[in-house]
DOTILO-435655 format. One record per residue (C-alpha): x, y, z; residue in three letters; residue number from 0. Coordinates in nm, 4 decimals. Example, Ala and Ser with C-alpha at 12.3 -4.5 7.8 and 13.67 -1.06 7.14 Angstrom:
BEGIN
      east     north        up  code  pos
    1.2300   -0.4500    0.7800   ALA    0
    1.3670   -0.1060    0.7140   SER    1
END
This chain:
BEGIN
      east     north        up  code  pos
   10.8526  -13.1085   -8.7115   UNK    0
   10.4222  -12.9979   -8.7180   UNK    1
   10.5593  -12.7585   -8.4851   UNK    2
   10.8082  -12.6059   -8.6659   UNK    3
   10.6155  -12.5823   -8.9747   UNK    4
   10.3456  -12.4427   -8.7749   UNK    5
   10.5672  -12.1559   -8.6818   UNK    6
   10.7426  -12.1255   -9.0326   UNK    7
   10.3643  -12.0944   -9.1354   UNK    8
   10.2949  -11.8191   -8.8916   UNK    9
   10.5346  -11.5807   -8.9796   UNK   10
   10.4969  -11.6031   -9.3161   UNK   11
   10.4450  -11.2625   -9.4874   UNK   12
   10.2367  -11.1795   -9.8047   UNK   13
   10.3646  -10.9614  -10.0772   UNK   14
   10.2381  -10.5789  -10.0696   UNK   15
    9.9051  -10.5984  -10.2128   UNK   16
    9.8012  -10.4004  -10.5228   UNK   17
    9.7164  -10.0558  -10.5095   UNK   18
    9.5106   -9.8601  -10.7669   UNK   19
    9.3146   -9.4790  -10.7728   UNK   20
    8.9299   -9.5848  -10.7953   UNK   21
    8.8247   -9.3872  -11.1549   UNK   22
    8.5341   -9.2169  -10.9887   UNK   23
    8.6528   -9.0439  -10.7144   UNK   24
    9.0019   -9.0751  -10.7012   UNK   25
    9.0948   -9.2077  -10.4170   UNK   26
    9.3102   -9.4542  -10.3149   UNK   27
    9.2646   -9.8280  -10.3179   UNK   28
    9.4324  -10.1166  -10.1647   UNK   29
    9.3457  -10.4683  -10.1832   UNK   30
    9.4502  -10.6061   -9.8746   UNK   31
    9.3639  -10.9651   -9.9270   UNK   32
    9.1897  -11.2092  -10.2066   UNK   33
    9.2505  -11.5163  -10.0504   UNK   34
    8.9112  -11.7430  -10.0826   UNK   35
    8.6823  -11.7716   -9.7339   UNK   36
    8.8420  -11.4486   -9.6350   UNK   37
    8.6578  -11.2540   -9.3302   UNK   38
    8.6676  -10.9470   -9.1906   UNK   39
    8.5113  -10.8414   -8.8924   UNK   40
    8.1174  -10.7437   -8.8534   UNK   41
    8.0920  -10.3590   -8.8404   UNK   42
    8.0800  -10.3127   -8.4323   UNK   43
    8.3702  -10.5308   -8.3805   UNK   44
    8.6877  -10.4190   -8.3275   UNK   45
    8.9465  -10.5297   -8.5323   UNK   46
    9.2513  -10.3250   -8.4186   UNK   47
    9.5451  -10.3198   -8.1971   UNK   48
    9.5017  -10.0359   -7.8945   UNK   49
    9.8656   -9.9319   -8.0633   UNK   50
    9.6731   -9.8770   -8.4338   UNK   51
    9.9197  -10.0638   -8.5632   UNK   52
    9.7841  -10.4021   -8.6809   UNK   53
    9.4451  -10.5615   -8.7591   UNK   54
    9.3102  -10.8337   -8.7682   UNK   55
    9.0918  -11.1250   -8.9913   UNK   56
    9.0636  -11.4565   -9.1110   UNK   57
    9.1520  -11.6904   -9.3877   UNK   58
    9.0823  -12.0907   -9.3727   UNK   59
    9.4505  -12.1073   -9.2635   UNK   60
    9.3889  -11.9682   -8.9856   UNK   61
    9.3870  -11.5909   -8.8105   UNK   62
    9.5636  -11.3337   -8.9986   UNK   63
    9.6910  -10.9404   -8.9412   UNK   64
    9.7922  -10.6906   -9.1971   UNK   65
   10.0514  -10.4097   -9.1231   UNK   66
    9.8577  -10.0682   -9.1531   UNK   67
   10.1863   -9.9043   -9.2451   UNK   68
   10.3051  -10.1242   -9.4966   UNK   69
    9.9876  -10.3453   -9.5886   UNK   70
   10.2024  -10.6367   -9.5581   UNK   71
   10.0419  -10.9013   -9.4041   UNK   72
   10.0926  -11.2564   -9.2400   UNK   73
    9.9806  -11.5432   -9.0431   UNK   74
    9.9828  -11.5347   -8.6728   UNK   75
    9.7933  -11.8658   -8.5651   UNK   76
    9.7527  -12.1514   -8.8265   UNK   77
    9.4577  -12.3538   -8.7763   UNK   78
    9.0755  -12.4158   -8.8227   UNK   79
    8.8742  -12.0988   -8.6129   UNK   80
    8.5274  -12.1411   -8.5408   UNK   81
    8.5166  -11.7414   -8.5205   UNK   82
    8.7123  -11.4751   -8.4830   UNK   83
    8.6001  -11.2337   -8.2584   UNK   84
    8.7686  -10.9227   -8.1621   UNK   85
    9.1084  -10.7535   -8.0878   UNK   86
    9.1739  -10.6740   -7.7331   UNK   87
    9.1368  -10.3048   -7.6065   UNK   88
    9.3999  -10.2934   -7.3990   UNK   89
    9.6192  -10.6535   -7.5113   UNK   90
    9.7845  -10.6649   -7.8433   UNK   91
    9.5581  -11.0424   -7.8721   UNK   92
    9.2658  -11.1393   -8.0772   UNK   93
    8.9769  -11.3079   -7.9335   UNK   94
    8.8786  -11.6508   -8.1176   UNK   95
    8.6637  -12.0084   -8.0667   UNK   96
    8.7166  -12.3056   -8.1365   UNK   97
    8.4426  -12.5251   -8.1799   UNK   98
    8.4158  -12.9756   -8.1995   UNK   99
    8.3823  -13.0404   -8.6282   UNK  100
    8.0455  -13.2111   -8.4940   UNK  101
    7.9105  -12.9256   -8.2699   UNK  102
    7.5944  -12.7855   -8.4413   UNK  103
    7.6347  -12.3870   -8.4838   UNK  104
    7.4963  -12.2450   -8.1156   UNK  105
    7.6498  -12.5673   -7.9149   UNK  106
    7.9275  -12.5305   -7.6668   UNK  107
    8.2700  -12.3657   -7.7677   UNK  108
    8.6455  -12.2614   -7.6137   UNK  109
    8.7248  -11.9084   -7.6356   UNK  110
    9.0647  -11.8535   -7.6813   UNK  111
    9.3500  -11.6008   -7.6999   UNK  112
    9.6673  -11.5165   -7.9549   UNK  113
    9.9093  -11.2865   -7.8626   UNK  114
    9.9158  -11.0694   -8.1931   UNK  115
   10.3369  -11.0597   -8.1494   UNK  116
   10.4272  -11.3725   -8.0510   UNK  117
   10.1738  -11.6496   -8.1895   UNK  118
   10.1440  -11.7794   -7.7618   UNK  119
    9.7495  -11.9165   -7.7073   UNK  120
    9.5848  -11.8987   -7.3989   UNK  121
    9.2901  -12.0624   -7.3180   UNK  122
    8.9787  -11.8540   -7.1618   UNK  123
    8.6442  -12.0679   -7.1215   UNK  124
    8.4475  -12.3591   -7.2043   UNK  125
    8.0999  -12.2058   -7.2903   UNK  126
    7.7900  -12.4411   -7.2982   UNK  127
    7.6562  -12.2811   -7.6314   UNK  128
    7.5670  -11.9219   -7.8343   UNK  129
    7.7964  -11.6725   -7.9266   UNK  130
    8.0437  -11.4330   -7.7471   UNK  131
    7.9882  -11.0911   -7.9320   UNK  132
    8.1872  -10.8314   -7.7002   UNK  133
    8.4484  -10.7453   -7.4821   UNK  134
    8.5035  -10.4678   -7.2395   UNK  135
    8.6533  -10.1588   -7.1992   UNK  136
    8.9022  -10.2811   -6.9366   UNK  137
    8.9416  -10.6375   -7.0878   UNK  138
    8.8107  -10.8196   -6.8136   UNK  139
    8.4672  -10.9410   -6.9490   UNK  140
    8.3253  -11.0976   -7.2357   UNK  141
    7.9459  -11.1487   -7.3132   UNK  142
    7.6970  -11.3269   -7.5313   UNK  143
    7.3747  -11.4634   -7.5516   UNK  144
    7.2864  -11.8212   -7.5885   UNK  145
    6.9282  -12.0427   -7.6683   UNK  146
    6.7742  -12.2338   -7.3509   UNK  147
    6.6152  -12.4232   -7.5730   UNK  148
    6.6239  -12.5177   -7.9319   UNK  149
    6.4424  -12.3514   -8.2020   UNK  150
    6.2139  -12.5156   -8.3956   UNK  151
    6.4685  -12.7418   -8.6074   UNK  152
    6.3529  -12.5421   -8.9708   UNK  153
    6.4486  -12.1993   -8.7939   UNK  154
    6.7479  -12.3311   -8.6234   UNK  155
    6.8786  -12.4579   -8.9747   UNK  156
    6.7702  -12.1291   -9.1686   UNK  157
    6.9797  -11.9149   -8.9064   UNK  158
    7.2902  -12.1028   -8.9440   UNK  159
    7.5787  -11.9385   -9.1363   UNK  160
    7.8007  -12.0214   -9.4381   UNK  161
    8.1423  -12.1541   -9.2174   UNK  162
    8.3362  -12.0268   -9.5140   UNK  163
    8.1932  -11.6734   -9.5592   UNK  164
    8.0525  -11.6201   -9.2482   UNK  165
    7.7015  -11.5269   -9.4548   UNK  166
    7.4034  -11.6146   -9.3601   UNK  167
    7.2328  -11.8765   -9.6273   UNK  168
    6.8496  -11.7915   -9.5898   UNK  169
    6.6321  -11.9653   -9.8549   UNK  170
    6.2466  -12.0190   -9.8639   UNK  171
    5.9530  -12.0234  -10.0995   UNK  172
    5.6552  -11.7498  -10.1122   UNK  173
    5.2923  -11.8461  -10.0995   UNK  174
    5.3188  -11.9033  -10.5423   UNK  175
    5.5640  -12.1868  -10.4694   UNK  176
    5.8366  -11.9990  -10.5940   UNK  177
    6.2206  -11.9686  -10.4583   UNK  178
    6.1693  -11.5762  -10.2848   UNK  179
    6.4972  -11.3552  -10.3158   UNK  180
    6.7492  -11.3465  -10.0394   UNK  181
    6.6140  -11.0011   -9.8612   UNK  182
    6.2702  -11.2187   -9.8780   UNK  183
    6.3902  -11.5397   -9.7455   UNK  184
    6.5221  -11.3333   -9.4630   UNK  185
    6.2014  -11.1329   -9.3358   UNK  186
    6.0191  -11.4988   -9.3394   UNK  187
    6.2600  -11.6485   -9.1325   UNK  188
    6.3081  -11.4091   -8.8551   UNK  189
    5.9879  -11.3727   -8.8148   UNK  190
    5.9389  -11.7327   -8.7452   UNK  191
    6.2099  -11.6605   -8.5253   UNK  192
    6.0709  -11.3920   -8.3622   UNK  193
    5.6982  -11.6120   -8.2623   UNK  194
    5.8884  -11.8794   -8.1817   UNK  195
    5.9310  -11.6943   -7.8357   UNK  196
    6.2681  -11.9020   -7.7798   UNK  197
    6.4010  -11.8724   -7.3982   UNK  198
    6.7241  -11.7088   -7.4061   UNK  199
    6.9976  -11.6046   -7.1400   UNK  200
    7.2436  -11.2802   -7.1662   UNK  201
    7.5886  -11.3587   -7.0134   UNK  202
    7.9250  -11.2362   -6.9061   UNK  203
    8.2674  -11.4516   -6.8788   UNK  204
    8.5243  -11.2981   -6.6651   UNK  205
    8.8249  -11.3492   -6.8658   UNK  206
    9.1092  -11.4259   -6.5741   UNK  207
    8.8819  -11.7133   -6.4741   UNK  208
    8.6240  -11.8076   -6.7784   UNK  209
    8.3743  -11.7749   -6.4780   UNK  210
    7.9932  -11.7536   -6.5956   UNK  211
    7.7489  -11.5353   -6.5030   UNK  212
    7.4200  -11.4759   -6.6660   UNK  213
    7.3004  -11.0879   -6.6915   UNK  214
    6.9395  -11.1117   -6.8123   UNK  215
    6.6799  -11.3806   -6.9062   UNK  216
    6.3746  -11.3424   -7.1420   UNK  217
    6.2081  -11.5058   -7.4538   UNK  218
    6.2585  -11.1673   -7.6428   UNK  219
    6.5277  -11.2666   -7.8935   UNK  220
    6.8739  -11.1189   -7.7403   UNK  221
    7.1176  -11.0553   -8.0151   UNK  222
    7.4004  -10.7676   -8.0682   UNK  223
    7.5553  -10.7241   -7.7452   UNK  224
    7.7759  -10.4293   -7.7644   UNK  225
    7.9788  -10.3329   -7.4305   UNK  226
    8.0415   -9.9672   -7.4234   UNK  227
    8.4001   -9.8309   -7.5357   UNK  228
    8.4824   -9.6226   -7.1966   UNK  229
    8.2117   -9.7960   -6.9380   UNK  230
    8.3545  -10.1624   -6.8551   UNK  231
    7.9971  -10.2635   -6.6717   UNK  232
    7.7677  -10.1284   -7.0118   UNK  233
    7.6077  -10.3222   -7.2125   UNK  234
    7.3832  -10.2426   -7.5260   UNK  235
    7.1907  -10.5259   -7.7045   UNK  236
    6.8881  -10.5909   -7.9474   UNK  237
    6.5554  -10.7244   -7.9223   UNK  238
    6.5912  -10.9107   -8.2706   UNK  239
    6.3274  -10.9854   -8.5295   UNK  240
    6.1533  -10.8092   -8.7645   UNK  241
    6.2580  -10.4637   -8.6918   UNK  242
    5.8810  -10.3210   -8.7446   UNK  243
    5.7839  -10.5134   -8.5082   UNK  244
    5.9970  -10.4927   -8.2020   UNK  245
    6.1903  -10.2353   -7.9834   UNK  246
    6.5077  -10.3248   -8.0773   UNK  247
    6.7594  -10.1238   -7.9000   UNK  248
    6.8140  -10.1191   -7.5348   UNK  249
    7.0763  -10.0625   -7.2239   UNK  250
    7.1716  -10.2788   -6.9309   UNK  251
    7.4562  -10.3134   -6.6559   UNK  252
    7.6360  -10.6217   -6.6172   UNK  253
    7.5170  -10.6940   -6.2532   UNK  254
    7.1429  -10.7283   -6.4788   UNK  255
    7.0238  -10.3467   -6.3392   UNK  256
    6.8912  -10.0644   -6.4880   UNK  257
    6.7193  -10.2184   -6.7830   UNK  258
    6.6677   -9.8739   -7.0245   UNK  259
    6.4769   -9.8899   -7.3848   UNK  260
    6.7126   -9.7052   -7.5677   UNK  261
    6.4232   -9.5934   -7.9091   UNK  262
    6.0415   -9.6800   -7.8529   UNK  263
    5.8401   -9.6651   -8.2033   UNK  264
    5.5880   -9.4338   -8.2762   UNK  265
    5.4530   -9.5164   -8.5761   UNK  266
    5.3778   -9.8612   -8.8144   UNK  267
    5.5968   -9.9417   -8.9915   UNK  268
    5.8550   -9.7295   -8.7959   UNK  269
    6.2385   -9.9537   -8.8159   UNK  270
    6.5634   -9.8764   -8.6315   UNK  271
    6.8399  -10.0686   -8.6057   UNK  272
    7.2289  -10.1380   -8.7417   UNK  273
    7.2933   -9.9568   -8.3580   UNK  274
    7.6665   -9.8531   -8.2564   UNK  275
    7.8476   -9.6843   -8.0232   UNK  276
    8.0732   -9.3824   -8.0337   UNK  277
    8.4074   -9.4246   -7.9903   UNK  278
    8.4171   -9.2456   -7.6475   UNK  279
    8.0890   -9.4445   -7.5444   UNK  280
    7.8954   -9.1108   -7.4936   UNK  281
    7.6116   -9.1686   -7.7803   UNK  282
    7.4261   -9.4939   -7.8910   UNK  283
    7.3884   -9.4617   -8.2953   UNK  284
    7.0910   -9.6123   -8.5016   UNK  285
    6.9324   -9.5774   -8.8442   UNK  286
    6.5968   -9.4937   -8.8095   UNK  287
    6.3202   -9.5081   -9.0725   UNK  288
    5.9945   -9.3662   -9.0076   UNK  289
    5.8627   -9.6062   -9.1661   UNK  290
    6.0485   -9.8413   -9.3663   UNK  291
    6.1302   -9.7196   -9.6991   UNK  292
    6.0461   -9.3930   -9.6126   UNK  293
    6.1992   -9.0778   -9.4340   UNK  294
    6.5087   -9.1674   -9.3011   UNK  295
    6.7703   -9.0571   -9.0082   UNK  296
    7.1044   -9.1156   -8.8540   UNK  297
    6.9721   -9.1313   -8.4650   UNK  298
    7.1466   -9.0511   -8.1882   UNK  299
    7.1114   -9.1030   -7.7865   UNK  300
    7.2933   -8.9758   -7.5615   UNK  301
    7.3469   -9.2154   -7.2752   UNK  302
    7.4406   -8.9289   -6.9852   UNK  303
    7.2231   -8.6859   -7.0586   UNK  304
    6.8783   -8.8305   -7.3177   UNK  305
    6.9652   -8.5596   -7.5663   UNK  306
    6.8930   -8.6847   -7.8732   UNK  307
    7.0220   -8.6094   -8.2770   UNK  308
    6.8742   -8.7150   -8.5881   UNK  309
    7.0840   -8.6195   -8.9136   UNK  310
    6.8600   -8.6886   -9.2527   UNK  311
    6.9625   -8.9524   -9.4678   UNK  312
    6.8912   -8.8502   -9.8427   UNK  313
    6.7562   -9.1533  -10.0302   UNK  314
    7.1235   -9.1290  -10.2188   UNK  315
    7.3160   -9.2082   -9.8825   UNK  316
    7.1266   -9.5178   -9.7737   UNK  317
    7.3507   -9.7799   -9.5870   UNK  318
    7.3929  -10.0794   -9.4956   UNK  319
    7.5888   -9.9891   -9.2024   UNK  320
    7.7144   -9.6321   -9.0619   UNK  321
    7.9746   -9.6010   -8.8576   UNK  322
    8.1643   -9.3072   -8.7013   UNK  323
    8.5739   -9.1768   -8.7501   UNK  324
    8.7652   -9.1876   -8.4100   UNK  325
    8.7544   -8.8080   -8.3843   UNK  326
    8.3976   -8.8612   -8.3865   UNK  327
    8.4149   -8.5713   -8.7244   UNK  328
    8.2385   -8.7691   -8.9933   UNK  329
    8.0656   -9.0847   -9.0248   UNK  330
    8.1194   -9.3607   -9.2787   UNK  331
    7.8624   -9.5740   -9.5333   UNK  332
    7.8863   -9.8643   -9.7072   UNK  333
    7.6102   -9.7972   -9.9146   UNK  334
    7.2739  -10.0062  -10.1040   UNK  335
    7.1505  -10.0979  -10.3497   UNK  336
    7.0229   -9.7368  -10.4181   UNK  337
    7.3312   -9.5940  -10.4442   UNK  338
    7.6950   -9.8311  -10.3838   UNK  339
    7.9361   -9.6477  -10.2437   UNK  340
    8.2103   -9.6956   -9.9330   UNK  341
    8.1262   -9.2678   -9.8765   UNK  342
    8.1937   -9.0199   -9.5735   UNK  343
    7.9220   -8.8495   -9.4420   UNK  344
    8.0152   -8.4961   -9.2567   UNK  345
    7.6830   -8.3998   -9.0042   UNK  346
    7.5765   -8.0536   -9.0194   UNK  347
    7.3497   -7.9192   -8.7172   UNK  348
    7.0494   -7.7064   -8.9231   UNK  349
    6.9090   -7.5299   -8.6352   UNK  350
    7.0193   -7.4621   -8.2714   UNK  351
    7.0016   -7.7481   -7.9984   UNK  352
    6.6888   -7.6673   -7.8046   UNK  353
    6.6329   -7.8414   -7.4265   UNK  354
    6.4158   -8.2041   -7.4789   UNK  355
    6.3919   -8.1526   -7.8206   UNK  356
    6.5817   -8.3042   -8.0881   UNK  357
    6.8671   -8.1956   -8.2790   UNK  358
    6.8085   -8.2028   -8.6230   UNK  359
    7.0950   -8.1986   -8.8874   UNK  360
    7.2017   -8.3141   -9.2654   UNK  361
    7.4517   -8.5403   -9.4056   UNK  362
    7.7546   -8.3971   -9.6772   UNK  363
    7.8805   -8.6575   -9.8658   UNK  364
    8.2507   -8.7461  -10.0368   UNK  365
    8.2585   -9.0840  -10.2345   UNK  366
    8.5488   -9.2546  -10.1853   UNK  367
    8.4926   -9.5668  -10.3435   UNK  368
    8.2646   -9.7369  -10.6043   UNK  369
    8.0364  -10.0677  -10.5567   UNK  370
    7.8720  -10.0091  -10.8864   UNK  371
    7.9196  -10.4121  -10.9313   UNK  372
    7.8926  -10.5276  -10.5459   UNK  373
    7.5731  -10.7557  -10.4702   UNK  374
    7.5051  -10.6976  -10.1164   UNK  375
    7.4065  -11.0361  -10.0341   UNK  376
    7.7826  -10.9796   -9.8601   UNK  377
    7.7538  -10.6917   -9.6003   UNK  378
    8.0724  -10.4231   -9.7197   UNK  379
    8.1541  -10.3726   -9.3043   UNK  380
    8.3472  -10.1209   -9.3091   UNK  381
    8.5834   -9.9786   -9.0470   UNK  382
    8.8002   -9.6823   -9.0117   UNK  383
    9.1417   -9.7205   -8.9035   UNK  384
    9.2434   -9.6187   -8.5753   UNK  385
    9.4249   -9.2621   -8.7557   UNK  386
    9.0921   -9.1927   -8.9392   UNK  387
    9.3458   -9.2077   -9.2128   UNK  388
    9.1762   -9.5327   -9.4272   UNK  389
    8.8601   -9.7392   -9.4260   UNK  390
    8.8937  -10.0777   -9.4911   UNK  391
    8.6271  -10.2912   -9.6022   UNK  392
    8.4787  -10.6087   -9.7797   UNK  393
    8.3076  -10.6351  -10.1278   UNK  394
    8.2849  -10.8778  -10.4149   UNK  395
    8.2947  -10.6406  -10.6971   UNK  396
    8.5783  -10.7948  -10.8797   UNK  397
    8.3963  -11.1128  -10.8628   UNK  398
    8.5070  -11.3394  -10.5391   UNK  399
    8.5263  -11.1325  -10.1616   UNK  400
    8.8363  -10.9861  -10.0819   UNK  401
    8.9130  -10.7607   -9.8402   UNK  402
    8.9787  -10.3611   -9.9369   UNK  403
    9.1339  -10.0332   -9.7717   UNK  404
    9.0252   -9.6570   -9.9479   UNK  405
    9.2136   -9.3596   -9.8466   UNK  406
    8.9515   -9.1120   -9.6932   UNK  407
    9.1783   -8.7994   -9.7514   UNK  408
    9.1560   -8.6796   -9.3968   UNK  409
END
């Protein structure tokens, strides 16, 4: 009979979501889901079927995906996720742990599978610890990073994350005694983080045998391990910490060769992070401040060739995340606190592409949706759809998170 119900559960469909024009710009809104401890995927993960058909999140029922055609959505695996990770690139499956109730955050996990279809599971890997953060282009690798050792037990509870939200919960108190503000509680820790000089180990798991192999050790702190979009053995990650204070973003191959700084800083103060790929893995994207709080650019490396882009952010297009349209047209913001919007963001080249020297460029902007009442203590996310057609995202404007979709136009 828990069977059963389990299945009755799983293809249970929600109503069509409301649908509204946003009074600003005019453009289409759906609400795609309100449920509370909704979660939609970080930024750089994928969320979508190779077909563009479905995509994917979570509830505390379990792992759900909404119909892009019809917004209609339902449950596909009922049950308590540690994580949902990613929709395959080639399977219609999403990528999920599972994690003991008394497993601290960072201890050993089971990465699983769901066919997207049918609701089958198939078990992948027992992993000693960390966090799987990507999959490959071909679908036969997953990798992560992992501690060799534990933090200092005040950082290791400071970087642990809200398992309803998926938010981080930093707190601290400045030099006065006084609580400091979120974005303050934040710097202090990772930089405690950061000296802490915690031994750490990059790793692949082949998925047809949850075999193990480690790519790269080093106490840098390894975080935001991207595997390229068309090159199954590529790997970008992050030197994490205070971004002023590190060169964050950088290349290697699964097989732990060809180790390549991807941005080296020039000047104090000088930030860059937020890093993506493009869809057809040709360019590594950053923001790049030079320095913080100061002039600001959409950066881009070209991993063939070096050649290098930098469109100018106005101090009105600020975001918390870019991101870039699968024709690889227009880019995507989900805004700040200096100006919240979910906009798009059409580069213009302002002078002719010159050999080793880099291309420089503006940003034209189209709102599409406002954030005038969003705190951004909850990252927006936001993804285009696979037909460029929608961007869905997640705010908190209307009070609790939910889960959105605006019409771009295009």
């Amino acid at each position: 009979m828990a069977g059963a119900l389990a299945l009755l559960l799983a293809g249970a469909v929600l109503a069509t979501p409301a649908t509204w024009t946003d009074p600003v710009t005019g453009h289409r809104i759906v609400r795609i889901d309100a449920t509370p401890g909704n979660y939609a995927l970080y930024f750089n993960y994928n969320p979508f079927t190779p077909q563009g058909d479905l995509m994917i999140y979570l509830t505390p029922e379990g792992i759900r995906v909404v119909d892009l055609g019809t917004w209609a959505t339902r449950l596909v695996l009922a049950g308590k996720v540690d994580r949902l990770l990613f929709a395959g690139p080639r399977s219609r499956s999403a990528y999920y742990t599972v994690r003991d109730a008394a497993t601290d955050d960072g201890g050993p996990f089971q990465v699983w599978r769901v066919d997207l279809d049918s609701g089958a599971t198939r078990h992948i890997a027992d992993v000693p610890g960390g966090r799987i953060e990507a999959i490959n282009a071909d679908e036969t690798l997953l990798a992560g990073e992992r501690e060799l050792a534990s933090p200092p037990p005040a950082i290791a509870a400071q970087g642990r994350r809200d398992p309803r939200t998926g938010a981080p919960t930093y707190s601290g108190t400045g030099p006065d005694g006084r609580p400091l503000s979120f974005a303050a509680a934040k710097a202090q820790w990772m930089d405690a983080r950061l000296a802490a000089r915690v031994p750490m180990e990059m790793y692949s798991v082949a998925i047809a045998d949850g075999r193990r192999r480690t790519i790269l050790r080093a106490t840098d702190w390894l975080n935001h391990v991207q595997f390229s979009p068309a090159d199954p053995r590529l790997l970008m990650f992050c030197h994490e910490g205070p971004w002023d204070k590190v060169d964050r973003i950088w290349t290697i191959r699964t097989d732990g060769t060809r180790l390549t700084k991807v941005h080296t800083r020039t000047m104090a103060g000088e930030i860059a992070g937020h890093e993506f790929w493009s869809g057809d893995g040709a360019t590594i994207w950053y923001d790049l401040r030079m320095p913080a709080g100061g002039a600001g650019w959409l950066a881009g490396y070209d991993v063939r060739t070096g050649a290098r882009t930098r469109y100018a952010i106005a101090d009105d297009q600020g975001s918390y995340h870019f991101t870039q349209s699968p024709d690889r047209r227009v880019f995507a913001g989900d805004g700040s606190n200096a100006g919240k919007w979910i906009s798009l963001f059409a580069p213009r080249a302002t002078a002719a592409p010159q050999p080793g020297l880099i291309a420089p460029g503006v940003l034209e902007t189209t709102r599409l949706a406002t954030l005038a009442t969003h705190d951004y203590t909850l990252e927006p996310n936001e993804h285009f759809t696979p037909d460029g057609k929608w961007i869905v995202y997640r705010t908190n404007m209307e009070g609790a998170p939910a889960i959105y979709a605006v019409a771009t136009g295009r």
